[in-house]
N, C-alpha and C positions, 0 to 999 in steps of 0.2 A: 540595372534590370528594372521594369516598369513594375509597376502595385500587381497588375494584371499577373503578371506568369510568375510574381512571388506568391500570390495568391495561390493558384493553381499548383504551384509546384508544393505549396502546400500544404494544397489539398491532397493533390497524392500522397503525400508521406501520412499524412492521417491516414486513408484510404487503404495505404498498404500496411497500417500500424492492426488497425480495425479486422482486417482480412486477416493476417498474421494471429489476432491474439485469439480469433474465433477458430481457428484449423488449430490453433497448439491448445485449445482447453475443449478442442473438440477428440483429435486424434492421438494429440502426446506431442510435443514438444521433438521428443525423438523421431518419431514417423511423418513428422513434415517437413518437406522439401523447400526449397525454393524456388523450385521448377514448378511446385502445387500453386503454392500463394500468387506465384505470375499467373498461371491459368486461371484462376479465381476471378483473380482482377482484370482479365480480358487482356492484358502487356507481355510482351517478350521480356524473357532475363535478365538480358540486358537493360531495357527501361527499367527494373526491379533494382542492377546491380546500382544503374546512376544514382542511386539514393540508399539503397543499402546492401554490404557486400555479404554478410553472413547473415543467417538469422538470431545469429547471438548479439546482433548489431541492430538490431529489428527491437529484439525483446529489451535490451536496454535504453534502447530512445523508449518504448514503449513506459517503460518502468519510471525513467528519468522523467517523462512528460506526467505522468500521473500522480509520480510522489514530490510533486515541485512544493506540494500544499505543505508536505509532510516537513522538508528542508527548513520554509520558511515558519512552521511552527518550531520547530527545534531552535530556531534564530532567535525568535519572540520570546519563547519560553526562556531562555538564558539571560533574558533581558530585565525578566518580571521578578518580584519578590515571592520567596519561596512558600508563596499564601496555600491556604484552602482552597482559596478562589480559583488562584493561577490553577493549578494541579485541575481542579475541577472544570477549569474551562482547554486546559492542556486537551482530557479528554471527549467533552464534548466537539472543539473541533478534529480532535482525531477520529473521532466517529465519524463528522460528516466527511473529512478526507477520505475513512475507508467505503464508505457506501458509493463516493465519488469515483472510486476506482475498482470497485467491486469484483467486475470479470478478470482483472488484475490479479487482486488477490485471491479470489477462487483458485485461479491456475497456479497460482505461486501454494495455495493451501495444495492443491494438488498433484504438484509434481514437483516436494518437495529434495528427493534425492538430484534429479536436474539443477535443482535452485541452486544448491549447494555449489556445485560444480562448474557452476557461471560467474562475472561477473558481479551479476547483481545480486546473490546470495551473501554476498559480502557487505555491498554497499548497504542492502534492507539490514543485515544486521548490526552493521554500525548506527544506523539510523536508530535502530531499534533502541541500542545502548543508548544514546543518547538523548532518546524519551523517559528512558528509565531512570538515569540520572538527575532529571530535570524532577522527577518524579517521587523519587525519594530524597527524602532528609538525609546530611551527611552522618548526623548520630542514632538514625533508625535502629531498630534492634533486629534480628533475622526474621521475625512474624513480619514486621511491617513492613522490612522492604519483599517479601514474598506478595503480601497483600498489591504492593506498586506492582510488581511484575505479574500479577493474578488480573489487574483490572485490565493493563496491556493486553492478558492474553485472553481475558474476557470479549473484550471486542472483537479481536480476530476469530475466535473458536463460535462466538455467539451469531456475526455473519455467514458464516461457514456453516458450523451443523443445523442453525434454524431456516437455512437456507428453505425446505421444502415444507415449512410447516404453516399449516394454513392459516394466518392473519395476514394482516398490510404491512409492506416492508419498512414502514418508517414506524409502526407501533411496534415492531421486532426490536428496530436501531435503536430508538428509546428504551425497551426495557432491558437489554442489554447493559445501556449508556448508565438506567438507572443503577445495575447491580454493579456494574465498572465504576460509578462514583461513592459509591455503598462502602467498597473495598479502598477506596482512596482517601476515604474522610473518616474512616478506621486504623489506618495506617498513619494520617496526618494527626490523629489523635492520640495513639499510642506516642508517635515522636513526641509533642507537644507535652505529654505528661512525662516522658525521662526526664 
């Protein structure tokens, strides 16, 4: 196959990933078709089904292509020494991972009984664990590793509910990031002094 119609065929699958992720964080995940999304994108069903057959098949390339970031920090991070540094740079690039996939996680914050019940409910929660891991100390005590799993959830909840509050959304991601690293250099301190 030539660069050209790899290209293209490419493109569509973004194209139908884009249409796809805005009908489910617009309508509900349940209430959209895939007869809607073909119409959307101007294609019969068929050209929809040639690349994808369900939309739980949709929403998981969709999830897979966005959290690639996320995979390969999980790699890196198992890689690093279990510093302050690491932990604190763990979360600043998980920050720019979630802001990079933002309408992602809106929908996944929002239809979260769906999530569960899919594929990728699973997969984001193993990933999940896995940042955690990375994140606390093995001999943590219960405060600190709360604290690990408090900064995880700081990010997520902090792009989510400050979602409509009126600053610029990268002064948001930072103070966020700040209070998410607050709680991890709290938690890496409590280990360090048992």
């Amino acid at each position: 196959m030539d660069g050209t119609r790899q290209r293209r065929r490419g493109n569509t699958r973004q194209r139908i990933q884009d249409v796809a992720l805005g009908l489910f964080a617009e309508q509900g995940y349940e209430k959209t078709s895939l007869r809607e999304i073909a119409e959307q994108l101007d294609v019969t069903k068929a050209a929809l089904y040639y690349h994808f057959k369900t939309k739980e098949e949709i929403l998981v390339s969709i999830f897979e292509d966005l959290s690639r970031p996320l995979e390969d920090l999980i790699a890196w991070g198992r890689e690093q020494p279990h510093s302050l540094e690491t932990k604190q740079e763990i979360l600043r690039r998980y920050s720019e991972a979630l802001a990079a996939a933002a309408p992602l996680f809106r929908f996944m914050q929002e239809n979260q009984a769906t999530i569960r019940e899919l594929r990728i409910g699973e997969l984001f929660k193993t990933r999940m664990f896995g940042l955690r891991d990375i994140l606390t100390d093995p001999d943590a005590d219960l405060v600190d590793q709360v604290r690990c799993v408090s900064a995880l959830l700081t990010l997520h909840a902090g792009m989510h509910i400050l979602q409509d509050t009126e600053s610029d959304p990268e002064e948001k991601r930072k103070a966020v990031l700040e209070v998410a690293v607050d709680l991890i250099t709290q938690a890496h301190r409590g280990s360090a002094g048992a």
